[in-house]
C-alpha positions as CSV (number, residue, x, y, z in Angstrom):
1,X,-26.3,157.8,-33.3
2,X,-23.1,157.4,-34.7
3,X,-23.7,158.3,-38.1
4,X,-24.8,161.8,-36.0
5,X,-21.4,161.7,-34.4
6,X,-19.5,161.6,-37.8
7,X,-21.1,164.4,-38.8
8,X,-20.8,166.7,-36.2
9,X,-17.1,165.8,-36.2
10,X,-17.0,166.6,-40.2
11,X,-18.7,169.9,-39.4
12,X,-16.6,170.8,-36.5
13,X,-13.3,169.5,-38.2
14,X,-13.4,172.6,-40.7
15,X,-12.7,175.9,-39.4
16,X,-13.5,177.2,-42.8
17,X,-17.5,175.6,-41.6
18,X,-17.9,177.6,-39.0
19,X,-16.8,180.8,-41.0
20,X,-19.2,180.3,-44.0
21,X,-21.8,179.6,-40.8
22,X,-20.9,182.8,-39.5
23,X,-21.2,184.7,-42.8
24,X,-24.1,183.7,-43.8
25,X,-26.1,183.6,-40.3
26,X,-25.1,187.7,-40.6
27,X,-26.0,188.0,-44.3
28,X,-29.3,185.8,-43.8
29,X,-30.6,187.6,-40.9
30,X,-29.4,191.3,-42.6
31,X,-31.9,189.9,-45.6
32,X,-34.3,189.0,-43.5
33,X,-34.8,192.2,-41.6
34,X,-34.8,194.9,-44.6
35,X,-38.3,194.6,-45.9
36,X,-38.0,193.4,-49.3
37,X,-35.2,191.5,-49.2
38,X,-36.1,188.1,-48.1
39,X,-34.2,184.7,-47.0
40,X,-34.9,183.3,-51.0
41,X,-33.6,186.8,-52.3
42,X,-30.4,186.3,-50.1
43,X,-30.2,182.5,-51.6
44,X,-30.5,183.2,-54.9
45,X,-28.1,185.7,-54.4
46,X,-25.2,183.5,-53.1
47,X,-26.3,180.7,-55.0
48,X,-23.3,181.4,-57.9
49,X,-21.1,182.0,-55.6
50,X,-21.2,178.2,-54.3
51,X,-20.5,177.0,-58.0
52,X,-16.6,176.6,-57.1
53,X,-17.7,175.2,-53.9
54,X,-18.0,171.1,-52.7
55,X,-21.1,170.3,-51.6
56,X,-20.9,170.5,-47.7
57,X,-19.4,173.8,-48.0
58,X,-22.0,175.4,-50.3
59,X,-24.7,173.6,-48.4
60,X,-22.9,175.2,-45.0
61,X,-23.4,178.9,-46.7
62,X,-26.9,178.1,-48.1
63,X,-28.7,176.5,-44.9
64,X,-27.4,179.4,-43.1
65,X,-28.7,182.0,-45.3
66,X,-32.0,180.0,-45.2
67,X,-32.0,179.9,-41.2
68,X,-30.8,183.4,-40.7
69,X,-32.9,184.8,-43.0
70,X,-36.5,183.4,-42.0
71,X,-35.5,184.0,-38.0
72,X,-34.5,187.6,-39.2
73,X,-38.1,189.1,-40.3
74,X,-39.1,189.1,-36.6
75,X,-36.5,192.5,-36.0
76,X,-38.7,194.4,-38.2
77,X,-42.1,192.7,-37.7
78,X,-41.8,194.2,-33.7
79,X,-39.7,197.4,-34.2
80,X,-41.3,198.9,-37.0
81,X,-44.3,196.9,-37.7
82,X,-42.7,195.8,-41.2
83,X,-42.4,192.4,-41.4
84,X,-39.2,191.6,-43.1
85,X,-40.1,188.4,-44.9
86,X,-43.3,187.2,-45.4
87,X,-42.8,184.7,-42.6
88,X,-43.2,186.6,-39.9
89,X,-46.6,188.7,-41.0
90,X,-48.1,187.6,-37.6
91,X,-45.4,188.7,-35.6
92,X,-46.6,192.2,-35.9
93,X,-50.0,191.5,-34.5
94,X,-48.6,191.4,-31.1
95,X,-44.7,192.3,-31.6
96,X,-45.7,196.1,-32.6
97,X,-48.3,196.3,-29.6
98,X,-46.1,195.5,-27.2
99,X,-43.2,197.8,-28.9
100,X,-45.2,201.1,-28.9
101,X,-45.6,199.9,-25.2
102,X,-41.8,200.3,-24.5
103,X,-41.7,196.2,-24.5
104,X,-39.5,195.9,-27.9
105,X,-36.8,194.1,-26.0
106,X,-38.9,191.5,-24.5
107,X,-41.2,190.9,-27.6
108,X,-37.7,190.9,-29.5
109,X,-36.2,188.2,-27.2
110,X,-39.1,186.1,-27.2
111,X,-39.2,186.1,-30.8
112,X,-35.5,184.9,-30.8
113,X,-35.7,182.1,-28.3
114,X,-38.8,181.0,-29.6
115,X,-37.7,180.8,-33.3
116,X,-34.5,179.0,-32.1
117,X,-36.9,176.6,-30.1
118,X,-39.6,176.3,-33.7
119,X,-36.5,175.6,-35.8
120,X,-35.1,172.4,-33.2
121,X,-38.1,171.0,-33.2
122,X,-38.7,171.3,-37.0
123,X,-35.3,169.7,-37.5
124,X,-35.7,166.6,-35.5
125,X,-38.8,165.9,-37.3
126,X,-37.1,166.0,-40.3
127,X,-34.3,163.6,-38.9
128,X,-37.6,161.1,-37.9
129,X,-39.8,161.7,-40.6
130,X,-37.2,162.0,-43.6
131,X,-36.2,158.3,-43.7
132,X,-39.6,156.7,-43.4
133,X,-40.5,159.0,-46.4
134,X,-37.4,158.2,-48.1
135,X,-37.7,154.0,-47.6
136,X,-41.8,155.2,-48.9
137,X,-40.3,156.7,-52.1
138,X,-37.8,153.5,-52.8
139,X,-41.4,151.9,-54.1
140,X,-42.5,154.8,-56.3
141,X,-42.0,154.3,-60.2
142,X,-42.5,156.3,-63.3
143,X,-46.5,156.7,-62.5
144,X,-46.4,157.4,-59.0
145,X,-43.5,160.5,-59.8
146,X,-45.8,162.0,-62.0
147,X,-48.7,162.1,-59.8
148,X,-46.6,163.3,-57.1
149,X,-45.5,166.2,-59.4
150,X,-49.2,167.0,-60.8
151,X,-50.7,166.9,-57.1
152,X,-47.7,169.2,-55.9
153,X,-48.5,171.5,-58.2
154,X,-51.7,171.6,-58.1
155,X,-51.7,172.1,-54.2
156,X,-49.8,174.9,-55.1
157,X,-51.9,176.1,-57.3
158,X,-55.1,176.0,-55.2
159,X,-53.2,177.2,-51.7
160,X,-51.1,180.2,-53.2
161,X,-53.0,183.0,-53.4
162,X,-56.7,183.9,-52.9
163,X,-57.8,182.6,-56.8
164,X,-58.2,179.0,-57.8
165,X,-58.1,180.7,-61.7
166,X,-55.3,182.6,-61.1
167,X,-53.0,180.5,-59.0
168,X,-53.6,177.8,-62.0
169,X,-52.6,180.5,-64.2
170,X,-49.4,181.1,-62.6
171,X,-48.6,177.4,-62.5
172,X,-49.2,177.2,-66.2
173,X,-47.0,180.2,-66.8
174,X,-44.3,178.0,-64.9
175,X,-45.3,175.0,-67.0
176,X,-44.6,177.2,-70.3
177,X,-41.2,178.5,-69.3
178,X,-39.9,174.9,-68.2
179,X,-40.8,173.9,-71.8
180,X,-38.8,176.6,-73.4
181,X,-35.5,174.6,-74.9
182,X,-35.1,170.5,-75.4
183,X,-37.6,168.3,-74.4
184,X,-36.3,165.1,-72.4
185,X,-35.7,161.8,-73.9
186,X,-35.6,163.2,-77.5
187,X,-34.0,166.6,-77.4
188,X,-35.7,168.2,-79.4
189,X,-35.9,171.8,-79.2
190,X,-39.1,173.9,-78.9
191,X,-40.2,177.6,-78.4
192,X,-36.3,178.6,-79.1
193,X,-37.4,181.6,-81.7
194,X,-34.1,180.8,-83.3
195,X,-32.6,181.8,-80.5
196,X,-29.5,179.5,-80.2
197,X,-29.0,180.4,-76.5
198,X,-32.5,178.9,-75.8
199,X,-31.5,175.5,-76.9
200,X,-31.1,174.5,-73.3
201,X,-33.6,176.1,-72.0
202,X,-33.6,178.8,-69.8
203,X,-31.1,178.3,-67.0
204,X,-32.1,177.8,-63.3
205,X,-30.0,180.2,-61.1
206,X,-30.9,183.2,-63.4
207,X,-34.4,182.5,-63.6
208,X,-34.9,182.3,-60.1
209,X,-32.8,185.4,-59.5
210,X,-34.7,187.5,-62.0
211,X,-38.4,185.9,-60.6
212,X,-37.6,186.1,-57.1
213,X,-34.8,188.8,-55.8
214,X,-35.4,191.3,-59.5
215,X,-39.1,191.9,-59.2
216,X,-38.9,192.2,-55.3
217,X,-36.3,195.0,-55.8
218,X,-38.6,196.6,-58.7
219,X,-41.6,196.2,-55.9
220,X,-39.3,198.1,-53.5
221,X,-38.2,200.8,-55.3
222,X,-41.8,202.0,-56.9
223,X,-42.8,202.1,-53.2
224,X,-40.2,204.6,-52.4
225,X,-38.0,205.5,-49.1
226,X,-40.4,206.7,-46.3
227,X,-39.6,207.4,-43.2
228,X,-38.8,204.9,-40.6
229,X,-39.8,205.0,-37.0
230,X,-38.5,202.3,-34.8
231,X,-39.2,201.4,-31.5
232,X,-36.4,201.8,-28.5
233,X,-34.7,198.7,-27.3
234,X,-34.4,198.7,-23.7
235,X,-31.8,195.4,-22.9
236,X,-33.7,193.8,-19.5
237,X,-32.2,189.5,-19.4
238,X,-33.9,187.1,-21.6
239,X,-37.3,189.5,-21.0
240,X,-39.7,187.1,-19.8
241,X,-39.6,185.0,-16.5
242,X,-39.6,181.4,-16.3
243,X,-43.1,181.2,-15.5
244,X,-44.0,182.4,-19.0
245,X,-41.2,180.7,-20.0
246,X,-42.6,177.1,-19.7
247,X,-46.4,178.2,-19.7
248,X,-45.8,178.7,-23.5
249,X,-44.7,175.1,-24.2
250,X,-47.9,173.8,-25.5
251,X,-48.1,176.7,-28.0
252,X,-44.8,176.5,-28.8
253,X,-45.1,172.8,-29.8
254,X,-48.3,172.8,-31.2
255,X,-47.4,175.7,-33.4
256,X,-43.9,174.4,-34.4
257,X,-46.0,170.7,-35.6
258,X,-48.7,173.2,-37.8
259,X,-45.1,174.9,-39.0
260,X,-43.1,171.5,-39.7
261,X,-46.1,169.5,-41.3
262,X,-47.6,172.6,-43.5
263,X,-44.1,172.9,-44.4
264,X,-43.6,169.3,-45.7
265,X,-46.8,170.5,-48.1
266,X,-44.5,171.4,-51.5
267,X,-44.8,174.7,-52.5
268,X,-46.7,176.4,-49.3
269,X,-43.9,177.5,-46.7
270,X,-43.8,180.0,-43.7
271,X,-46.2,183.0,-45.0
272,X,-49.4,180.4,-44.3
273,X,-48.1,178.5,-41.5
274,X,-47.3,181.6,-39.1
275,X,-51.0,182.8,-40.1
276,X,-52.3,179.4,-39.6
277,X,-50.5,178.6,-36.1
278,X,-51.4,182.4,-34.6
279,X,-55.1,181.4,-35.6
280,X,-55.0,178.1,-34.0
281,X,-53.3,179.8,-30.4
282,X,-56.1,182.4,-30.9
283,X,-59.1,180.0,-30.9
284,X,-57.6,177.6,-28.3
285,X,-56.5,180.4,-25.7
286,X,-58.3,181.2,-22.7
287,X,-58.4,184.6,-23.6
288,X,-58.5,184.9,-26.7
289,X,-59.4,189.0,-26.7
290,X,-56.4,189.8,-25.9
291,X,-54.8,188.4,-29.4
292,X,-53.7,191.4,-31.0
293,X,-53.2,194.1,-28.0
294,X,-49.7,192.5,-27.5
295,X,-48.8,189.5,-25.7
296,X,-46.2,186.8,-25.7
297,X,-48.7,184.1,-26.9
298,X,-49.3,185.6,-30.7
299,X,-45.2,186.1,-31.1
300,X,-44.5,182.6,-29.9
301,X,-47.2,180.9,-32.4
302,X,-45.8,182.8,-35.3
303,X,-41.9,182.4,-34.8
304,X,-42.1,179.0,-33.5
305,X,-44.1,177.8,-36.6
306,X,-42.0,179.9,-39.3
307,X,-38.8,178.7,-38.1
308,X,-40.2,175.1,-38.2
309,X,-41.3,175.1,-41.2
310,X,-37.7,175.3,-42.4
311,X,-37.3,171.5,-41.4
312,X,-40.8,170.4,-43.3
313,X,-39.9,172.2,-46.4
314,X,-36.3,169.8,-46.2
315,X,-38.5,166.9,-46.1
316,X,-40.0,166.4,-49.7
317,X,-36.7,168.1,-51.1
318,X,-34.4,165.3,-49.8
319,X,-36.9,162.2,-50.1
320,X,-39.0,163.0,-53.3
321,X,-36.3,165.7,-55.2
322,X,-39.9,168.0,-54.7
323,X,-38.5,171.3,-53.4
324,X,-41.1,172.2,-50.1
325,X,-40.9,175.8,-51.2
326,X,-39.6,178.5,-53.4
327,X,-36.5,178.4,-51.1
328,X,-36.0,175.0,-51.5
329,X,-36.2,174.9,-55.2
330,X,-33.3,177.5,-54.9
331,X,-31.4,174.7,-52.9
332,X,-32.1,172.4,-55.2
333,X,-30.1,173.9,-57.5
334,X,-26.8,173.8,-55.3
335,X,-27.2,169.8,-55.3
336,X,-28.1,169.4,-58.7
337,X,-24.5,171.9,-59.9
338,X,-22.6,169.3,-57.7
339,X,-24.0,166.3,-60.1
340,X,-27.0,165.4,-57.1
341,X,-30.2,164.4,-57.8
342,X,-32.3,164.6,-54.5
343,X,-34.8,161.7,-54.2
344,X,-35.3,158.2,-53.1
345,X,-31.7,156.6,-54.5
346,X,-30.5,160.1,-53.2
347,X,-31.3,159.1,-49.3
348,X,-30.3,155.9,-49.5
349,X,-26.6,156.5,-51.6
350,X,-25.8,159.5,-49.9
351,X,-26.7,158.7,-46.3
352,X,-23.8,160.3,-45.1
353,X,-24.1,163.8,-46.9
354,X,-27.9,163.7,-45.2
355,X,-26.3,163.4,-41.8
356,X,-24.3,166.3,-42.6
357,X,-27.5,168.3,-43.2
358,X,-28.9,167.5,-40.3
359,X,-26.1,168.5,-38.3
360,X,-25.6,171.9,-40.1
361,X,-28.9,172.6,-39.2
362,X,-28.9,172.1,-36.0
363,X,-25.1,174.4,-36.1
364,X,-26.7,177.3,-38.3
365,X,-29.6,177.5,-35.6
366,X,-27.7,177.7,-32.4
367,X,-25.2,180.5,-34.1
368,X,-28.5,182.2,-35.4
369,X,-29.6,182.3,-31.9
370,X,-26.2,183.7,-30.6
371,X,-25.6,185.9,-33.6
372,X,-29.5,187.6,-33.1
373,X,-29.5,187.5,-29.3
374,X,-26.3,189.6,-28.9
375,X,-26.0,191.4,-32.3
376,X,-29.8,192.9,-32.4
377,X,-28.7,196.7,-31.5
378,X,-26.5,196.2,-34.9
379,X,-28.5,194.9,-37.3
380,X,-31.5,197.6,-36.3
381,X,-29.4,200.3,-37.6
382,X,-29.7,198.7,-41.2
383,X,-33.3,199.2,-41.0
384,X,-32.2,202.7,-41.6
385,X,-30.0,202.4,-44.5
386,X,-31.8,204.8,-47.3
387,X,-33.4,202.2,-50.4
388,X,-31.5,204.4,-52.7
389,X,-28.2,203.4,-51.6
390,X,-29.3,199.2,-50.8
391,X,-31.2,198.4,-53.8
392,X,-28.4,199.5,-56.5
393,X,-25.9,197.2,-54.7
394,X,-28.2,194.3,-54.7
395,X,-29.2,194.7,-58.3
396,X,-25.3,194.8,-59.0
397,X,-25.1,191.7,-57.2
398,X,-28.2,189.7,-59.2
399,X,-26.5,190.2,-62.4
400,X,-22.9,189.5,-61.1
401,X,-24.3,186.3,-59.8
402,X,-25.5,185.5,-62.9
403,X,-23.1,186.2,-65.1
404,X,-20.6,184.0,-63.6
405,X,-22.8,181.0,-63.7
406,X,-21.9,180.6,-67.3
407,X,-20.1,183.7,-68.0
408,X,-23.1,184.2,-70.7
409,X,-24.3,187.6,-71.1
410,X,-27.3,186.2,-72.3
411,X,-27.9,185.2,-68.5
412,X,-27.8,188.4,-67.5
413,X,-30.7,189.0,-70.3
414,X,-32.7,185.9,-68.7
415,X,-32.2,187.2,-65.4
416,X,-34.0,191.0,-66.4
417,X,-36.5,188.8,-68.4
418,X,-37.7,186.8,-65.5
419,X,-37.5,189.8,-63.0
420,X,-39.8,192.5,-65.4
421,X,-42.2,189.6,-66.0
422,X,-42.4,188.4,-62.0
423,X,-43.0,192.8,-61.6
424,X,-45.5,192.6,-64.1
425,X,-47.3,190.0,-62.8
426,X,-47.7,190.7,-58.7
427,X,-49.4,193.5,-60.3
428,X,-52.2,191.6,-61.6
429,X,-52.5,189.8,-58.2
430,X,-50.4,186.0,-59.8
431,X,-48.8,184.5,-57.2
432,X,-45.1,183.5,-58.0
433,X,-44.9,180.3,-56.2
434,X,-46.7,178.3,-58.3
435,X,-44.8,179.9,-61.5
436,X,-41.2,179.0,-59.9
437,X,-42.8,175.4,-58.7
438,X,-44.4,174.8,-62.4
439,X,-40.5,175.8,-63.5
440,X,-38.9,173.5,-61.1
441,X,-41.5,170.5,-61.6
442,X,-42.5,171.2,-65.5
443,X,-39.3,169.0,-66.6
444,X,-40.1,166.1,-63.7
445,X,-43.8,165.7,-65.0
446,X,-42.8,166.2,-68.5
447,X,-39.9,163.4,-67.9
448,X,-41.8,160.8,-66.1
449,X,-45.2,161.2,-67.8
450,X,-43.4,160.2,-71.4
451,X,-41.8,157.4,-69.7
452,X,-45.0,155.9,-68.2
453,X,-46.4,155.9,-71.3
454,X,-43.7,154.7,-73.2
455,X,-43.4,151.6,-70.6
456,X,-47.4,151.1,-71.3
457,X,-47.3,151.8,-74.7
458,X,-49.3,154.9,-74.8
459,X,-51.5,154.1,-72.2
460,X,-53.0,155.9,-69.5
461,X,-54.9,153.4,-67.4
462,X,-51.8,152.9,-65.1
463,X,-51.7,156.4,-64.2
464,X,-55.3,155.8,-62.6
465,X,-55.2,152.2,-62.1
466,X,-52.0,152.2,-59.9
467,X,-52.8,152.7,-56.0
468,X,-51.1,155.3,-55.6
469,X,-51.0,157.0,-58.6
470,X,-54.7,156.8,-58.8
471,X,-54.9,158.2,-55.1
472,X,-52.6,161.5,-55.9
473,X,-54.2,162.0,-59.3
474,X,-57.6,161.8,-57.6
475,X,-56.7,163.8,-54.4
476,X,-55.6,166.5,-56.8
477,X,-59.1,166.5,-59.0
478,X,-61.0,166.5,-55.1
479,X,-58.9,169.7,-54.5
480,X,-59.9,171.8,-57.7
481,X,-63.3,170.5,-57.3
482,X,-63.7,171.9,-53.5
483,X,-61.7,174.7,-54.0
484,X,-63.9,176.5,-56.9
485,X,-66.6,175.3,-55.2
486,X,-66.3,177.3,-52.1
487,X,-65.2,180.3,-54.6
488,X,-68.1,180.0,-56.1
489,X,-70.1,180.0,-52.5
490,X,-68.1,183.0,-51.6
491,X,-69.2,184.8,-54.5
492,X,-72.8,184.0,-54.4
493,X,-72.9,185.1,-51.0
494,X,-70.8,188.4,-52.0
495,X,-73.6,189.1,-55.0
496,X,-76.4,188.6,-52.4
497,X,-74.7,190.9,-49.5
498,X,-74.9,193.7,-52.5
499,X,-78.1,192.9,-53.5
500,X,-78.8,193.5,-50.0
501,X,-77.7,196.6,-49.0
C-alpha cells in the first residue's frame, strides 16, 4: 500500500503529468473514433516524440494514447455503425440498434461507464496477477525463454486470422525481417544486400510505423470518403437507471475476466475478446433473442472486455518482456530507448517504476472517463472531417516521426517499405499480428535458442527434457496439431455441403 501511495504522489507531484494525460487522453480517443486510425496507429505515431523524454513522462503520454484510444472506437461503433478500432466490432451489434432508435445518448453513455468500469478491473488484475508471474519468471532460464517465445508465436499464429497456413506465414514473414542485419552473440551481418544502413537491422519505431499506421492509411484511402450519417445525440443523465445499472454487474465482470485473461494471451488483444465476451453474454442471457435488436447487455460485454484487456496485455509485457499485443510491442519500444529491458530482473529492480504504471493507469482511465463523458458532442464532429484533408497530415506525421528517430533518411525509406508491404499483404488475407510479433520475438528466440545450445553444447534434449520447456514446446505442437485438424474438418464438411446441393 505504500509503495501505491509513492506513486500516486510522483504522479500527482508533476503538473507537466497531468498535461501529457490530458493530451494524449484527447489524441487517443480522436484516434480511436475516426475509422482507420486506431489506438496502435496513434502510438506509433507519438512514439518518437517520447525519445527526449524520461521514462515516466513518455510512459504518461503512451498509456494514455493506449487507454483513450481503445475506449474511443465505441463513438463510432454506436453513432455511425463504424467501429473505430477493431476493439469495439461488437459494439455495433447493439450500439447502432439502439441509435437508429433515437437511444445514441444512452448506448453512448453506457459504453463510457462501462469501459471505464472494464479498464479498473483489468488494471487491478494486473497489480495481483503481475508479481506472482513476475516471482514465476525469476526461475525461467535460457530454455524456458525460448519456449515461451516459440509457443507465443505460435498462439499467434494459430488465433490471428481465420488460416492456420497463413497466420504461420505471416509469422514467418516477421521471423525473416527480424533476421535482416547482425545476428546476436556474433554480429555478423546477414541479408544486408550491401546495404550498409541494414547492418543493424531494420529499426523498430519505423517498422512498426510503416506496418501498422502506413498500410492502414493506404487501406483508408483506396476505400474512399463516403458519406457519413450519424445518429443525433439527445443528452438525458448517465442514460440508464440504477436498476440496469447494477443488474449488469455479472456481465460486466464476467466480460472484463474473458477481456483481462484473453488479453494476458501475447499477441491476441481486444478484436477477439469483445467478440468472445458478447458471445458468452449472448448464450448465458435469459433472452438471448434480443442480442442484436439493441440493448444495454451486448454494449456492456463488448466495452467492458476491450477496455480490460488493456491490463492483460500489460501483464506478459512487464513480467516476461513478451509484448501482449501489437500495442504493447509498440510500448516496448519506449522502455527499451530508455536502456529498459522488461522481464523478470525488470519487476524485481524496478519495482518502483511498476508502481508508477499502475498508478498511471488507473489516472489515464478516470480522465478518459471525464474527457469522453463531457467532450462526446466534440469529438463527433471529427467523424466528419473529409479523409482527404486527415490522411495527408497523418502520413506527414509517420515520416516526421521517423525521421527524427535517427535523423536517417533511410528510416523514412524503411518506414514506406514496411507500410506498401503491410498494404500488400491485408490484401491477400495475412494477418499483421503475427508479422509485428515474429519482428518483436524473432531476436528473443534467435538470442536464447543459441545460448541454450551453446550452454548444452549443441544439444537439444534440454529444450524437451526441461519441465517447462518441454510443456510450452509441447502445448505449442498440441495447438498446430488441433488447429489444422479442425481446418481440415471444416473443409470436408464444406466439400460435402457442395457436393450436396
Amino acid at each position: 500500500m505504500n509503495q501505491f501511495i509513492t506513486a500516486f504522489s510522483t504522479v500527482f507531484s508533476d503538473p507537466m503529468a497531468f498535461v501529457l494525460i490530458f493530451a494524449g487522453t484527447v489524441i487517443g480517443i480522436i484516434f480511436g473514433c475516426i475509422p482507420g486510425l486506431t489506438a496502435g496507429m496513434a502510438i506509433a505515431l507519438f512514439l518518437p516524440l517520447t525519445f527526449r523524454m524520461d521514462i515516466i513522462p513518455s510512459l504518461t503520454l503512451l498509456l494514455a494514447l493506449y487507454i483513450g484510444g481503445i475506449s474511443g472506437g465505441l463513438i463510432s461503433a454506436i453513432l455511425i455503425k463504424i467501429p473505430g478500432t477493431p476493439a469495439s466490432i461488437a459494439t455495433v451489434f447493439d450500439g447502432g440498434p439502439m441509435a437508429d432508435r433515437g437511444e445514441s445518448w444512452r448506448a453512448l453513455s453506457v459504453g463510457i461507464v462501462f469501459s471505464f468500469l472494464g479498464t479498473l478491473i483489468g488494471i487491478l488484475i494486473l497489480c495481483c496477477l503481475a508479481p506472482v508471474l513476475g516471482k514465476f519468471s525469476l526461475s525461467l532460464g535460457m530454455f524456458e525463454y525460448f519456449s515461451v517465445a516459440v509457443f507465443s508465436l505460435t498462439l499467434v499464429a494459430v488465433l490471428c486470422g481465420t488460416s492456420l497456413t497463413k497466420g504461420l506465414l505471416a509469422c514467418l514473414i516477421g521471423l525473416f525481417m527480424a533476421t535482416v542485419g547482425a545476428a546476436p552473440i556474433d554480429g555478423f551481418t546477414r541479408f544486408t544486400m550491401g546495404i550498409h544502413d541494414l547492418d543493424a537491422g531494420f529499426k523498430e519505431v519505423p517498422a512498426l510505423v510503416g506496418l501498422f499506421a502506413i498500410s492502414e492509411l493506404l487501406n483508408c484511402g483506396k476505400e474512399g470518403q463516403g458519406s457519413v450519417k450519424m445518429a443525433k445525440i439527445n443528452r438525458k443523465g448517465f442514460g440508464m437507471s440504477g436498476k440496469e445499472f447494477f443488474g449488469q454487474w455479472w456481465n460486466c465482470l464476467r466480460s472484463s475476466l474473458i477481456g483481462t485473461f484473453i488479453g494476458i494471451l501475447p499477441g491476441i488483444g481486444g478484436s477477439v475478446c469483445n467478440l468472445l465476451a458478447y458471445g458468452v453474454a449472448k448464450k448465458s442471457s435469459k433472452y438471448p433473442e434480443k442480442f442484436g435488436t439493441g440493448i444495454i447487455d451486448g454494449i456492456v460485454a463488448s466495452e467492458a472486455s476491450n477496455n480490460a484487456c488493456i491490463g492483460g496485455t500489460m501483464v506478459p509485457l512487464l513480467t516476461l518482456g513478451i509484448p501482449g499485443d501489437a500495442v504493447t510491442a509498440i510500448l516496448l519500444g519506449a522502455f527499451t530507448i530508455n536502456g529498459l529491458t522488461p522481464g523478470p530482473m525488470f519487476y524485481q529492480e524496478n519495482i518502483k517504476l511498476i508502481y508508477v504504471i499502475y498508478a498511471l493507469m488507473f489516472v489515464c482511465s478516470i480522465v478518459t472517463f471525464v474527457v469522453q463523458f463531457f467532450g462526446i458532442k466534440g469529438f463527433t464532429q471529427l467523424l466528419k472531417v473529409p479523409k482527404y484533408i486527415l490522411l495527408p497530415m497523418v502520413m506527414v506525421l509517420c515520416i516526421v516521426g521517423s525521421f527524427g528517430t535517427n535523423n536517417r533518411i533511410f528510416d523514412v525509406w524503411t518506414l514506406l517499405l514496411w507500410g506498401v508491404m503491410g498494404f500488400i499483404l491485408t490484401k491477400f488475407d495475412l494477418p499483421l499480428t503475427p508479422i509485428i510479433m515474429g519482428f518483436i520475438l524473432g531476436p528473443i528466440c534467435e538470442k536464447y535458442l543459441r545460448r541454450g545450445l551453446m550452454m548444452s553444447r549443441g544439444s537439444f534434449m534440454p529444450f524437451i527434457t526441461r519441465p517447462v520447456s518441454g510443456i510450452f514446446l509441447g502445448l505449442s505442437l498440441l495447438m498446430v496439431i488441433i488447429t489444422f485438424a479442425s481446418q481440415m474438418v471444416r473443409l470436408a464438411r464444406t466439400i460435402r455441403g457442395r457436393k450436396g446441393e
